[in-house]
C-alpha positions in Angstrom: 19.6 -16.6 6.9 16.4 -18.2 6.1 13.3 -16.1 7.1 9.2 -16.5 7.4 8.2 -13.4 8.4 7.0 -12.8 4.6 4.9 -15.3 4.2 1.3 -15.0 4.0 0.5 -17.5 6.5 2.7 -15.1 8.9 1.1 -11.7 8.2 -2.3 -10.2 10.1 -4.9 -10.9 7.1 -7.5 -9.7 8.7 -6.4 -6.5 9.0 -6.6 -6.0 5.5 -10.7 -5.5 5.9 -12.9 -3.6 7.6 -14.0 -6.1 9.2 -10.3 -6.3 11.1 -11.0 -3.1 12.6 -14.5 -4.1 14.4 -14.0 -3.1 18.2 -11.1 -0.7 17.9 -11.3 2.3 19.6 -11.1 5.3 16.8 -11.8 8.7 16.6 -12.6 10.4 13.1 -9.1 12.0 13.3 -7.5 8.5 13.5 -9.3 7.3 10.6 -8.3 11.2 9.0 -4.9 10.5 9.8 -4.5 7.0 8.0 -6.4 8.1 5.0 -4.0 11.3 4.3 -0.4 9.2 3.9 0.6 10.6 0.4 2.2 8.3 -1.8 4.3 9.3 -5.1 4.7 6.8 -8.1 7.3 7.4 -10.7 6.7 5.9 -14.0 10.4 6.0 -15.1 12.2 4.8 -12.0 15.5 7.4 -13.3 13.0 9.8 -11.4 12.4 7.9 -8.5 15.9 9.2 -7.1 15.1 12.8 -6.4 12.6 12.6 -3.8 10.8 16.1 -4.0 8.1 16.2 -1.5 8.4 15.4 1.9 6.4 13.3 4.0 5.3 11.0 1.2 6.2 7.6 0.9 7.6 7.3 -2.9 6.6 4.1 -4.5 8.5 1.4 -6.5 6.0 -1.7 -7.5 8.4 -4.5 -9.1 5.9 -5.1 -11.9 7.3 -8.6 -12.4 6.2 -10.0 -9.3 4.8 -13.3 -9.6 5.1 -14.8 -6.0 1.7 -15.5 -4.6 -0.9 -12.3 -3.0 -3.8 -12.8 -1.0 -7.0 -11.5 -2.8 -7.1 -7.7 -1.2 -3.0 -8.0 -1.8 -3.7 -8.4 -5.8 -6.4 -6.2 -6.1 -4.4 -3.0 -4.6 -1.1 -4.7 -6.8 -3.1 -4.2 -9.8 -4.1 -0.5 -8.5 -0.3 0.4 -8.1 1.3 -1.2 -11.1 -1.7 1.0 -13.2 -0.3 4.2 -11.4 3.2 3.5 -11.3 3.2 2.6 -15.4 0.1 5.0 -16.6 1.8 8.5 -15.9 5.0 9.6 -15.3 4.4 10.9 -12.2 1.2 10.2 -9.8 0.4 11.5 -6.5 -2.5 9.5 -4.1 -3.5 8.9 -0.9 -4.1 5.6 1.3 -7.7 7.2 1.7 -8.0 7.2 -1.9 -6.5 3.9 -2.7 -8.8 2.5 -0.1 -11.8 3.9 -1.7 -11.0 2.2 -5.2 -10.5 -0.8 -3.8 -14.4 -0.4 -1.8 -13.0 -0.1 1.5 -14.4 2.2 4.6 -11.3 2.1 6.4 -8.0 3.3 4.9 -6.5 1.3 7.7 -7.2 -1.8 6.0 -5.6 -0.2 3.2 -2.6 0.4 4.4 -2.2 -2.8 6.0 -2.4 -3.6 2.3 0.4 -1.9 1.7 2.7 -2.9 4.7 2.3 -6.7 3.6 2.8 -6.1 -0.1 6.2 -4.4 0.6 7.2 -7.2 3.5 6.7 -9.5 0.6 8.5 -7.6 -2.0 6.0 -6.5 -4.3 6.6 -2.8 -3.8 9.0 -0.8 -2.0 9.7 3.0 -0.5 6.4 2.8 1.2 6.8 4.2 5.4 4.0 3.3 7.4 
């Protein structure tokens, strides 16, 4: 059946900036919270299968993806494909990718990462 839900012109853009987050209500501990999501990229995707540590959200990035990213999707798309194909294994935080990509709220980041997997650019990642 023929979907739009993962379509850029269907997702919440503007909750991949800070700017997205102006007027929420959050406490330190929110913005804590959101910025302490581990994530786990395997470089040889044999390894991807035995999922090790729990509560972390292990990463596959399709490295061929060619389909079309908004400018804060490609940014953090070029982040993951460096981690998933620079070491074997990588452990990070949505804080962490947040800060490389110059962001104050790891909200915004992990918006990031919600919309990249709804469109198929990664997978394995649980909100």
């Amino acid at each position: 059946m023929y979907t739009t839900s993962n379509n850029l012109e269907n997702l919440e853009l503007y909750l991949e900036h800070d700017s997205g987050y102006v007027g929420w209500v959050l406490t330190p501990g929110d913005i804590e919270e959101a910025g302490m999501a581990k994530l786990v990229f395997h470089g040889d995707s044999a390894d991807a299968e035995s999922e090790v540590l729990e509560g972390c959200s292990y990463i596959s990035v399709d490295t061929n993806y060619c389909l079309n990213l908004s400018p804060g999707q490609q940014k953090l798309y070029e982040i993951l494909v460096s981690l998933q194909e620079g070491a074997v294994f990588t452990v990070t935080t949505v804080g962490k990718l947040a800060k490389a990509m110059g962001l104050e709220t790891p909200l915004a980041a992990g918006k990031r990462l919600e919309h990249l997997q709804t469109l198929g650019a990664i997978s394995g990642f649980k909100p």
